[in-house]
PyMOL commands that place a pseudoatom at each C-alpha (Angstrom):
pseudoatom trace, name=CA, resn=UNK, resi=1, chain=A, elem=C, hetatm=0, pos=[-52.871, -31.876, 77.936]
pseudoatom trace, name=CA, resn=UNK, resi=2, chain=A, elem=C, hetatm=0, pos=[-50.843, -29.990, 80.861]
pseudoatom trace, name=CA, resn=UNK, resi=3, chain=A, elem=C, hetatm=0, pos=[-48.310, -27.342, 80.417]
pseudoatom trace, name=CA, resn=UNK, resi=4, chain=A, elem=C, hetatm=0, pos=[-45.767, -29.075, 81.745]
pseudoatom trace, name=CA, resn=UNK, resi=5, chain=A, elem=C, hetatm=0, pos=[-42.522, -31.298, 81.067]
pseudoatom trace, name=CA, resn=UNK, resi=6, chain=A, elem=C, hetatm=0, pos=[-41.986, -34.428, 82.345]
pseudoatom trace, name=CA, resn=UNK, resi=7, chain=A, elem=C, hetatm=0, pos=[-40.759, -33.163, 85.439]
pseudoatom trace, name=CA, resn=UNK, resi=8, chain=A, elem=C, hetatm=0, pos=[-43.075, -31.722, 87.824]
pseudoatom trace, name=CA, resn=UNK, resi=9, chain=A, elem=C, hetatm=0, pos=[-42.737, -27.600, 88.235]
pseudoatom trace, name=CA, resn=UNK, resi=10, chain=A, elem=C, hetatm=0, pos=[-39.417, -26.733, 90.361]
pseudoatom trace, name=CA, resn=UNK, resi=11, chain=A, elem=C, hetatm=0, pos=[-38.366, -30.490, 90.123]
pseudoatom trace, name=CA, resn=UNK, resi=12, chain=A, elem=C, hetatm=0, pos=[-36.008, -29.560, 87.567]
pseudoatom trace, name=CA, resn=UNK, resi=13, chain=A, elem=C, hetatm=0, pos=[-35.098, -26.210, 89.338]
pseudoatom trace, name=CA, resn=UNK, resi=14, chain=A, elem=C, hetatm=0, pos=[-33.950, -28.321, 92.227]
pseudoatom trace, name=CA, resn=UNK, resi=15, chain=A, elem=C, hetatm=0, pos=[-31.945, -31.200, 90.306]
pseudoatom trace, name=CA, resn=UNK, resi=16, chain=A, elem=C, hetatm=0, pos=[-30.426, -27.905, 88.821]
pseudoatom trace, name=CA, resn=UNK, resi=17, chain=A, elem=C, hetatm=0, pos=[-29.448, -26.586, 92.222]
pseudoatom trace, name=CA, resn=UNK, resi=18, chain=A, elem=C, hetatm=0, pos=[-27.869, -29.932, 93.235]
pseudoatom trace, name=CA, resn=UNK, resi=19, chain=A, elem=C, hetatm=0, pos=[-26.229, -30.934, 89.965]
pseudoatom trace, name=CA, resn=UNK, resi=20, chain=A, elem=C, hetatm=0, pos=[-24.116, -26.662, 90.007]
pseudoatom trace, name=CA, resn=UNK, resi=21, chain=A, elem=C, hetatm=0, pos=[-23.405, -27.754, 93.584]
pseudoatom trace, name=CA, resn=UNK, resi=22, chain=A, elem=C, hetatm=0, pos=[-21.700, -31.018, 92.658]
pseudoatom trace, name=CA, resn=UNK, resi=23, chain=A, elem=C, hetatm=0, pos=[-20.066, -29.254, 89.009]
pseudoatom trace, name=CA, resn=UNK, resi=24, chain=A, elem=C, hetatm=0, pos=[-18.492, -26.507, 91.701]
pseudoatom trace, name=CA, resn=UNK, resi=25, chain=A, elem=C, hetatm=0, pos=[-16.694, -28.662, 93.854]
pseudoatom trace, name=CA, resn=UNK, resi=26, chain=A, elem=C, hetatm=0, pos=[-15.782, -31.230, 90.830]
pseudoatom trace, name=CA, resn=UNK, resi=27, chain=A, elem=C, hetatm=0, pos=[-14.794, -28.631, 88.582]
pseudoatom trace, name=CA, resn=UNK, resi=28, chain=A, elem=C, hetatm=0, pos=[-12.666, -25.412, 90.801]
pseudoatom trace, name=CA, resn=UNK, resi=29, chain=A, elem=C, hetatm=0, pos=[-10.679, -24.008, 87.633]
pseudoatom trace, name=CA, resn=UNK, resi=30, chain=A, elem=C, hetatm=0, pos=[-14.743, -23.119, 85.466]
pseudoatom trace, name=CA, resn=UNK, resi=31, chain=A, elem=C, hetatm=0, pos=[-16.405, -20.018, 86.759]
pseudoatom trace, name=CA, resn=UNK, resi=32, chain=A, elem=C, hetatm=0, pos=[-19.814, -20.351, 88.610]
pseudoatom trace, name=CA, resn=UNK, resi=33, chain=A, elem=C, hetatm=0, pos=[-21.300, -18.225, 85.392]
pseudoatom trace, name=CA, resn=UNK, resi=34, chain=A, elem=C, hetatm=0, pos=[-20.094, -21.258, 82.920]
pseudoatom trace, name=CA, resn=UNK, resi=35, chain=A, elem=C, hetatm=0, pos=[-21.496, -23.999, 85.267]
pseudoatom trace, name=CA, resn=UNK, resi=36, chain=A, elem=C, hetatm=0, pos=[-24.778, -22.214, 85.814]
pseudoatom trace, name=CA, resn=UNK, resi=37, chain=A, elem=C, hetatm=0, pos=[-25.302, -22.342, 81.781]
pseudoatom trace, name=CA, resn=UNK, resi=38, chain=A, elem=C, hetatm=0, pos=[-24.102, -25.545, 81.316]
pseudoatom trace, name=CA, resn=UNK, resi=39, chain=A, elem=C, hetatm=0, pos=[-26.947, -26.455, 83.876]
pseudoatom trace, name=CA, resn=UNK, resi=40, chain=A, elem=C, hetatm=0, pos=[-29.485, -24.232, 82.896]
pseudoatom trace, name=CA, resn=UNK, resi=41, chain=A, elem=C, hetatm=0, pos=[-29.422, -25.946, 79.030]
pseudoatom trace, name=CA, resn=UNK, resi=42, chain=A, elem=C, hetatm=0, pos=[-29.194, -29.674, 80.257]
pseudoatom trace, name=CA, resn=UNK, resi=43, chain=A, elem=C, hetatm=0, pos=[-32.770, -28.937, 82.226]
pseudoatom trace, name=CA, resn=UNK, resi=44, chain=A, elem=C, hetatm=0, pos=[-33.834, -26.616, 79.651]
pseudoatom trace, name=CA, resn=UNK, resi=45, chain=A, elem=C, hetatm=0, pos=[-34.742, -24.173, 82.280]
pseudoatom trace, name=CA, resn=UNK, resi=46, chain=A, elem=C, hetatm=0, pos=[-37.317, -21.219, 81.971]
pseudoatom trace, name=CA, resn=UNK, resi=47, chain=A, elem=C, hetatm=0, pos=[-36.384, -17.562, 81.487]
pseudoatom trace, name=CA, resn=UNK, resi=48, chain=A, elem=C, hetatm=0, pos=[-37.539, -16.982, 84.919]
pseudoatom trace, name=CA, resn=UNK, resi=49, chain=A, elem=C, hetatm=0, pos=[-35.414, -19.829, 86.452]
pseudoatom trace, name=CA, resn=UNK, resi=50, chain=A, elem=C, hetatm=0, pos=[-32.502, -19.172, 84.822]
pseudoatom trace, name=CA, resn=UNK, resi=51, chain=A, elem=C, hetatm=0, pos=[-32.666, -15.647, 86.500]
pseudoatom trace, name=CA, resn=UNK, resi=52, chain=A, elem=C, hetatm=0, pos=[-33.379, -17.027, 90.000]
pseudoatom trace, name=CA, resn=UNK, resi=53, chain=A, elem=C, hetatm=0, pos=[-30.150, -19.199, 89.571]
pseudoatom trace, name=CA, resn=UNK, resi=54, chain=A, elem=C, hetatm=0, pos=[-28.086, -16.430, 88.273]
pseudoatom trace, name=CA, resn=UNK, resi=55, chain=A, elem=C, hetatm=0, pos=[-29.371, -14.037, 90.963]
pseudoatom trace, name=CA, resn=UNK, resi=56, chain=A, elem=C, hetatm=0, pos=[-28.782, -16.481, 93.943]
pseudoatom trace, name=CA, resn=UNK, resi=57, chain=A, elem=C, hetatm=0, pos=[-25.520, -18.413, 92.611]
pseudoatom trace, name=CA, resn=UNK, resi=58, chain=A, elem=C, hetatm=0, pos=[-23.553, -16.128, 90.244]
pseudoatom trace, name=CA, resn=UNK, resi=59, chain=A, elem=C, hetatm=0, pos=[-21.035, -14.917, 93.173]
pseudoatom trace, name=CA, resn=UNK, resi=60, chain=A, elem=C, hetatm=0, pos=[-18.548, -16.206, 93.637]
for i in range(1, 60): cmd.bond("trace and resi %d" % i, "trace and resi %d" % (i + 1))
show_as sticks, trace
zoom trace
């Protein structure tokens, strides 16, 4: 049995990217930091992707 979800590996790292891109320009008045967890807990991301996000999107 594989290791992985049913997405393939960085298919839900990229939906994740997209879907804080949309939330940003739908939502002005939440801060990127509350977008990026709302994301990273509906795609249930890894440790590991949840710090690339937060190291490449955090700023504002």
């Amino acid at each position: 049995m594989s290791n992985y979800s049913i997405h393939p590996p960085g298919d839900k790292v990229k939906k994740a990217i997209r879907e804080f891109s949309e939330k940003v320009q739908e939502f002005p008045d939440k801060t990127r930091q509350e977008i990026l967890h709302e994301v990273e807990l509906k795609y249930d991301l890894s440790p590991q992707e949840c710090e690339f996000l937060n190291n490449h999107f955090q700023k504002e």
